[in-house]
C-alpha positions as CSV (number, residue, x, y, z in Angstrom):
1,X,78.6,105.5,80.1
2,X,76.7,107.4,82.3
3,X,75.8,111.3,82.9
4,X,75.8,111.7,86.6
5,X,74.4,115.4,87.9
6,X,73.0,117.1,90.5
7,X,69.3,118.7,90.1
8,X,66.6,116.8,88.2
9,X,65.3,117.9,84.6
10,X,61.9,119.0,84.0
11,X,59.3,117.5,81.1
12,X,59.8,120.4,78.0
13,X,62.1,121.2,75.3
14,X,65.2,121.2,76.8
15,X,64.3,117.2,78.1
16,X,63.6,116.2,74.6
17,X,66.4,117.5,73.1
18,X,68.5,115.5,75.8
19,X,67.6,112.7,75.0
20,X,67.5,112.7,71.9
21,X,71.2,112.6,72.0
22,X,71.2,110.0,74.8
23,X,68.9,108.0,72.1
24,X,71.3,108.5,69.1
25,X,73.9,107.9,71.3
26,X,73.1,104.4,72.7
27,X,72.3,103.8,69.0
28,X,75.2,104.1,67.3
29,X,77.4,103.4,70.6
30,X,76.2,99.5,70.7
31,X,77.4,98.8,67.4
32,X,81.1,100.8,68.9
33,X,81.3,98.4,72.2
34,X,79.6,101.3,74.0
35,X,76.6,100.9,76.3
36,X,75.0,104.0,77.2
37,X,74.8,106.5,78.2
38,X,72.3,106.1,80.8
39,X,71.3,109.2,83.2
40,X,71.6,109.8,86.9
41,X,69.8,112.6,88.7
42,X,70.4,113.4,92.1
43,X,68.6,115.6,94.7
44,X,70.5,119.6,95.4
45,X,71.8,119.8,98.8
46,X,69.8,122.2,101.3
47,X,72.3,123.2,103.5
48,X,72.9,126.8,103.9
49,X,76.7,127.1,103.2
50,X,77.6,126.6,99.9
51,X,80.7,124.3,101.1
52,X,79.1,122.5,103.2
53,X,76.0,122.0,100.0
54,X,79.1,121.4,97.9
55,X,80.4,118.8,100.5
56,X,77.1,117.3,100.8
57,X,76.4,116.7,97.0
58,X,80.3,115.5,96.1
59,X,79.4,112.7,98.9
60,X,75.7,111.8,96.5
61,X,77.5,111.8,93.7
62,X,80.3,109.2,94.5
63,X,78.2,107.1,96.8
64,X,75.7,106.9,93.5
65,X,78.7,105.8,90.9
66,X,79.5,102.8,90.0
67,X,82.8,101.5,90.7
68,X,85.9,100.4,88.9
69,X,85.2,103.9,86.7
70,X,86.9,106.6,84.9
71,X,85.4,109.7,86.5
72,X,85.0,113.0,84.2
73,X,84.6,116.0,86.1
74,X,82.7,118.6,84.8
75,X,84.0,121.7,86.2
76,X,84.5,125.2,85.1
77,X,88.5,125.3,85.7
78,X,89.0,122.0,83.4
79,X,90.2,121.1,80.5
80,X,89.0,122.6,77.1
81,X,89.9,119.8,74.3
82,X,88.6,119.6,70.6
83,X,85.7,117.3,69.9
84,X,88.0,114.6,68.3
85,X,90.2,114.6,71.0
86,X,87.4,114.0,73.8
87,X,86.1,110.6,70.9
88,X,89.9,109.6,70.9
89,X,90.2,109.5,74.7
90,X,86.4,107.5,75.0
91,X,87.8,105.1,72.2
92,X,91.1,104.8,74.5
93,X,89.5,104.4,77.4
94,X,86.7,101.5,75.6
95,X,89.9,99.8,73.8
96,X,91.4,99.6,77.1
97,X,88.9,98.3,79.1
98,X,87.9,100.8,81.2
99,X,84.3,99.2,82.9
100,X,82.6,103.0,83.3
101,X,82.7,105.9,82.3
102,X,80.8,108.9,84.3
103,X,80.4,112.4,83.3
104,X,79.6,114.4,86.5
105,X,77.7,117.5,86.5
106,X,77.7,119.2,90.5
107,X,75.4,121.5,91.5
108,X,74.9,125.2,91.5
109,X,77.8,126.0,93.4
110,X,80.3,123.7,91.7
111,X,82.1,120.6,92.9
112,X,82.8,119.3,96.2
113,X,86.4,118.8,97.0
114,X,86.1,115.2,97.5
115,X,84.9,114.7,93.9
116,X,87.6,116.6,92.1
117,X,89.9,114.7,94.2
118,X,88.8,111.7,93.0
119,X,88.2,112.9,89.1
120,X,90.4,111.2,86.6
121,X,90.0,114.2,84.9
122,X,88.1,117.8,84.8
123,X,86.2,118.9,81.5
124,X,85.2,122.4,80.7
125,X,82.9,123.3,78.2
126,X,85.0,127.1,78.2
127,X,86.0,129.5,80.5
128,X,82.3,130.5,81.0
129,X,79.5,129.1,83.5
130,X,76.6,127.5,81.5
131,X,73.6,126.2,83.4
132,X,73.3,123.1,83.7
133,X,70.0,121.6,81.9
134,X,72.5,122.6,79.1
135,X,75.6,121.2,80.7
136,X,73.7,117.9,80.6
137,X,72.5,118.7,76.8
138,X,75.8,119.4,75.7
139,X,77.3,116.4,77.6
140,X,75.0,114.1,75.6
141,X,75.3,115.8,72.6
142,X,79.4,115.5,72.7
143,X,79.0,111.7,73.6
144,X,76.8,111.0,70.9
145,X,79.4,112.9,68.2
146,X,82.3,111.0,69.8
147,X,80.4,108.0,69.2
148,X,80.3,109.4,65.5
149,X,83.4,110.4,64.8
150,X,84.6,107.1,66.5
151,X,82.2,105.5,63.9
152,X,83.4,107.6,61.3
153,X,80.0,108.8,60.8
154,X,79.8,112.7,59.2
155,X,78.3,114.2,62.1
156,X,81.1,115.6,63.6
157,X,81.7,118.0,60.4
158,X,78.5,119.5,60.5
């Protein structure tokens, strides 16, 4: 597994707190058939127009992924699910032999179009915009209780 986003995170609380989830999650996740998750920063687009810095990123993004993968889009307009739903699809997609998995996190303006295109499927973590150091905090932390309830550890009824 792998969290893919646009924009690098700084040293400080909000890094720590990453990974630790990441840590717990590659824990715990070996002993499921799960390697990861491993992080992938990439550099915000300077182009003026926020299409064409949308454009610009979408293209980073895929050229950086790894390939056969299932590709997560995170993405304000996806898919809200319960977080024993999102553990049932990661086992599904591990039990089925799926190579990667990548959870993408765009930029400030969103997803390219070529991404979404491409995205077996869009996440939202609600109808509202969070920023996203925490997008990436709450990405790991939500991989790492998947892992849990897949492990049928009691974390996920905290």
């Amino acid at each position: 597994m792998t969290i893919a986003g646009i924009g690098k995170m700084k040293a400080g609380a909000d890094r720590e707190l990453f990974e630790r989830y990441m840590e717990r999650a590659r824990k715990v996740g070996r002993a499921m058939g799960l390697n990861g998750p491993d992080l992938v920063e990439l550099s915000e687009s300077h182009a003026q127009r926020a299409a064409d810095r949308k454009q610009a990123e979408a293209e980073s993004l895929l050229a950086a992924l790894p390939a056969p993968r299932i590709l997560v889009a995170l993405d304000e307009g996806g898919r809200t699910v319960p977080s024993k739903k999102f553990a049932e699809w990661i086992g599904r997609w591990r039990d089925d032999g799926a190579s990667w998995l990548v959870f993408a996190i765009g930029g400030a303006d969103g997803h390219g179009r070529a991404l979404l295109e491409q995205a077996d499927m869009t996440l939202a973590f609600g109808p509202m915009t969070w920023p996203h150091q925490l997008v990436r905090i709450m990405m790991a932390e939500q991989i790492y209780r998947a892992i849990s309830i897949l492990s049928g550890h009691p974390y996920h009824c905290a």
